[in-house]
C-alpha positions as a printed NumPy array, in Angstrom:
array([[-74.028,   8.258,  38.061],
       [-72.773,  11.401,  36.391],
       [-68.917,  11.093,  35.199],
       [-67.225,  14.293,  34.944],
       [-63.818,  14.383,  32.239],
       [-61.984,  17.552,  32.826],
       [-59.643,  18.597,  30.295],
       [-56.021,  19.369,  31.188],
       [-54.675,  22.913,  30.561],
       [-51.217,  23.338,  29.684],
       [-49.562,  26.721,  29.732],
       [-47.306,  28.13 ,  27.307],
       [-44.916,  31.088,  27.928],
       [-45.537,  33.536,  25.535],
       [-42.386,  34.645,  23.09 ],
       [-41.586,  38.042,  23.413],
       [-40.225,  40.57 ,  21.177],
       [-37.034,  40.6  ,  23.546],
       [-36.466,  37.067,  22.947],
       [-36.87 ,  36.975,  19.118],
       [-34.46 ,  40.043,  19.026],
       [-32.064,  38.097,  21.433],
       [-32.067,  34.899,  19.219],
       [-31.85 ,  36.655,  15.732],
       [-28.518,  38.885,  17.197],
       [-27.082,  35.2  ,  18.361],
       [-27.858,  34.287,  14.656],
       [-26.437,  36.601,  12.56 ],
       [-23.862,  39.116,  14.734],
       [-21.066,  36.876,  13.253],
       [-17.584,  38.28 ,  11.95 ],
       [-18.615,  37.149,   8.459],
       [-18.244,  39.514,   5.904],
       [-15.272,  42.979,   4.91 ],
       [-14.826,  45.515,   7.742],
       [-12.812,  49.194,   7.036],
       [-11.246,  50.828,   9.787],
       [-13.171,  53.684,  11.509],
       [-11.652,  56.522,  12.775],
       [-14.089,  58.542,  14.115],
       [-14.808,  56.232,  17.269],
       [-13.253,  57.067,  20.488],
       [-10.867,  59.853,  21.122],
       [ -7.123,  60.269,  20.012],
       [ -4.739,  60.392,  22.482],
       [ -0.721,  59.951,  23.201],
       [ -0.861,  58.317,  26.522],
       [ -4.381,  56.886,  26.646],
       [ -6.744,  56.356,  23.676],
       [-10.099,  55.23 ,  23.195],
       [ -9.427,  55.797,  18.729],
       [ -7.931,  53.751,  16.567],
       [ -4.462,  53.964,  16.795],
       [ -0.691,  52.767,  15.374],
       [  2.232,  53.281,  17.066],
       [  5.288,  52.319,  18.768],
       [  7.203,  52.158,  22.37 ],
       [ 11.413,  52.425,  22.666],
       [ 12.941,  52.864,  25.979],
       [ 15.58 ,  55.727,  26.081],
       [ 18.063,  57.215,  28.584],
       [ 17.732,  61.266,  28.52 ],
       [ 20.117,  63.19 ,  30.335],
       [ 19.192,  64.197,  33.728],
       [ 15.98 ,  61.798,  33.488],
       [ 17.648,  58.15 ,  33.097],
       [ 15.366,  55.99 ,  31.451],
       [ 12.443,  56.08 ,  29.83 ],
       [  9.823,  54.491,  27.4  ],
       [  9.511,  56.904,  24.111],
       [  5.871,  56.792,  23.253],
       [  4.666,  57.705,  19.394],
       [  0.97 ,  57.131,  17.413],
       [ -0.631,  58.227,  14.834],
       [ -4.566,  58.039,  14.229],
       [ -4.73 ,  58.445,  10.443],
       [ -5.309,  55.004,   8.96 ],
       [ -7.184,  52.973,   6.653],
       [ -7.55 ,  49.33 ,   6.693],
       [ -9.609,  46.131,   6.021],
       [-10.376,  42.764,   7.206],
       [-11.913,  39.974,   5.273],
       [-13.351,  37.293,   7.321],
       [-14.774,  34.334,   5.557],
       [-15.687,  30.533,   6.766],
       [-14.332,  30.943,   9.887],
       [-10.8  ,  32.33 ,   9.097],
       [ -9.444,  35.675,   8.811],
       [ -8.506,  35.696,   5.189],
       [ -6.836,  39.104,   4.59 ],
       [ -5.811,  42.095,   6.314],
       [ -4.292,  45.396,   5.672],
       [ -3.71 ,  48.478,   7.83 ],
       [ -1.865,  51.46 ,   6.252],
       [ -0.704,  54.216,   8.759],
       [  0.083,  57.319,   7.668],
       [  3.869,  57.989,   9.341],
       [  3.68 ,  61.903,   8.579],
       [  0.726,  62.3  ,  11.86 ],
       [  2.904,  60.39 ,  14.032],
       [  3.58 ,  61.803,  17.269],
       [  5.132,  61.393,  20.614],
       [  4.889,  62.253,  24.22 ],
       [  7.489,  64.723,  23.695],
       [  7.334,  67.349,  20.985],
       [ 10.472,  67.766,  20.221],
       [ 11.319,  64.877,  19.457],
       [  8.714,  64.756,  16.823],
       [ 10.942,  66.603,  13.712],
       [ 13.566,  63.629,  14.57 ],
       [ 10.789,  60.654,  14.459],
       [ 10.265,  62.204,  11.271],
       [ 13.723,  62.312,   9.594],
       [ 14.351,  58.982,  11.147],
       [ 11.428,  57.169,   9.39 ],
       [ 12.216,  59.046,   6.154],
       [  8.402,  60.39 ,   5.98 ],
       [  9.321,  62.96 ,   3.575],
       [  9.838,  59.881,   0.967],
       [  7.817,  57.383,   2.499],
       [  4.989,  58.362,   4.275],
       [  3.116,  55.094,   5.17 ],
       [  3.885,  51.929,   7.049],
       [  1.563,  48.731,   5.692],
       [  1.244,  45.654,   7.377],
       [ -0.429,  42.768,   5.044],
       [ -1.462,  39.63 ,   6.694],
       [  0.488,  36.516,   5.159],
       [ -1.86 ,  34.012,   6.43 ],
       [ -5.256,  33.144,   7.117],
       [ -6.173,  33.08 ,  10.937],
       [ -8.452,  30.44 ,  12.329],
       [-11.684,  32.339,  14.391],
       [-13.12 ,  31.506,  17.712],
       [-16.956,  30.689,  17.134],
       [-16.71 ,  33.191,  14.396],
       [-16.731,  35.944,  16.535],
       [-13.081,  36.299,  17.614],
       [ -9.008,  35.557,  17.108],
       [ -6.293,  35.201,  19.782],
       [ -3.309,  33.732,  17.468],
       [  0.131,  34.781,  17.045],
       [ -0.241,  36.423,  13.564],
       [  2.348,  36.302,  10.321],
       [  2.852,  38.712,   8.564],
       [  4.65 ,  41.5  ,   6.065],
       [  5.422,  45.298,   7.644],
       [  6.734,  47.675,   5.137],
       [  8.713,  50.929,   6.824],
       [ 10.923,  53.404,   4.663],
       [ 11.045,  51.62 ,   1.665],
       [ 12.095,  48.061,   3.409],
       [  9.939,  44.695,   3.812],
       [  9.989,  42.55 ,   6.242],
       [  8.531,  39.314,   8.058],
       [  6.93 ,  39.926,  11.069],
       [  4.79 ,  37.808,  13.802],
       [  2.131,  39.468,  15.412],
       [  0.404,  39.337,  18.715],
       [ -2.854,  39.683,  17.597],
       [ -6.416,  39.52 ,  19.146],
       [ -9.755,  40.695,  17.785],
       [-13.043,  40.094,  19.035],
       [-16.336,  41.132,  17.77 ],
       [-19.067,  43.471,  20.177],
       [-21.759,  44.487,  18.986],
       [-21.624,  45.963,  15.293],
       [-17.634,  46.713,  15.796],
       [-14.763,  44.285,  15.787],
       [-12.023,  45.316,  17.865],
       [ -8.416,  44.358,  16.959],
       [ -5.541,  45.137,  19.291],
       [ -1.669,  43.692,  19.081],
       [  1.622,  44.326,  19.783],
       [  5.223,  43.271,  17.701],
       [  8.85 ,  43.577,  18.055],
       [ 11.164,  45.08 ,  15.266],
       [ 14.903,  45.812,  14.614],
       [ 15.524,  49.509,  13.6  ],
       [ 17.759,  48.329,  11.457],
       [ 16.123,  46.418,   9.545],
       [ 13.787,  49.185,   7.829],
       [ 17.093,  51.13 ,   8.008],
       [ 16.058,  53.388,  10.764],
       [ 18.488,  55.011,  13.069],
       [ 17.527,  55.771,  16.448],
       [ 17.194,  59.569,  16.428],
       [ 19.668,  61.122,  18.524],
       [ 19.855,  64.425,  20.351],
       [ 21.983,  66.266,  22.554],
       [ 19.605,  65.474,  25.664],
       [ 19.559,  61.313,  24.333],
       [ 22.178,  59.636,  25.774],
       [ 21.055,  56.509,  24.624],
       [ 17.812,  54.875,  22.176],
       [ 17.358,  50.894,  22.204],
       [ 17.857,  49.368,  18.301],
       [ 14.665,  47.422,  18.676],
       [ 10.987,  48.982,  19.241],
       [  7.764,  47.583,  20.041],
       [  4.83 ,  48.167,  17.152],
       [  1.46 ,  48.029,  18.894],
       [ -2.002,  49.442,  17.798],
       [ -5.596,  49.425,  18.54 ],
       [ -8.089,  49.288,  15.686],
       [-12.116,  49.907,  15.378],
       [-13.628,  47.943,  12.577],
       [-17.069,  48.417,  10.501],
       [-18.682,  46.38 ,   8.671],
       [-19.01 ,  47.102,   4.861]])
């Protein structure tokens, strides 16, 4: 009697280059690390921008129009965040006032004067404390802060969200100030019948890696 012993086969998937690629982006495309603002992604715009951007909202009454939201950026800024063991250390963004502008031209000069541009040119905003991450790869907190405007300092808390695609992290955010309390006057005009004392600060901001 002949006995026959046949050898079971087992079948591997191959590992493809795909795969290896896949797993070493999972690995290492954390938010680790110092990013500078980049201002050449995207382009610039008033209403609609797909740059990096600063800038601010205040709702108005013009004569003959009624109300409406006064809309003013500017895309010249420089900035950095540090991210280390899963916490946004430190952050900086400097906007440069003297490019700001608005949906209406002529109300630009008056921006201008208001903000005091001519003496100081930049707004800062410094992070005052560090800011937990999400898997290291994003933020959704309310952030605190320190804005400087025309010479004054002040606390501010920040809406603030950044999440990291690709090889950019994108941070956008919005915050509420009192004109006064950078001692800004509303601009006035004889077509303004009326500008709100507080505005809302929001920007959008494209970060590299270092």
């Amino acid at each position: 009697t002949t006995t026959t012993t046949t050898t079971p086969t087992t079948t591997t998937t191959p590992t493809t280059t795909t795969q290896i690629e896949e797993e070493t982006s999972q690995e290492t495309n954390e938010i680790t690390g110092r990013w500078t603002v980049d201002t050449t992604i995207g382009t610039f715009g008033i209403s609609e921008s797909s740059s990096s951007f600063v800038g601010f909202r205040i709702q108005e009454v013009l004569s003959g129009l009624g109300e409406i939201t006064a809309v003013g950026r500017t895309p010249e800024l420089d900035g950095t965040l540090i991210f280390e063991e899963g916490f946004l250390l430190e952050a900086e963004v400097v906007a440069d006032l003297t490019k700001l502008r608005s949906d209406r031209s002529l109300r630009d000069s008056r921006v201008q004067s208001a903000l005091n541009t001519s003496i100081h040119p930049q707004a800062v905003f410094v992070l005052s404390e560090p800011l937990p991450t999400i898997d290291n790869r994003s933020i959704d907190s309310m952030a605190q802060g320190f804005l400087t405007v025309n010479g004054f300092t002040n606390p501010v808390e920040v809406n603030f969200q950044a999440q990291l695609v690709g090889e950019i992290v994108t941070v956008v955010g919005t915050f509420e100030v009192d004109l006064i309390d950078y001692g800004v006057q509303a601009p006035s005009a004889p077509i303004v019948v009326s500008v709100e004392d507080t505005a809302i600060v929001e920007f959008q901001l494209f970060f590299i890696e270092d």
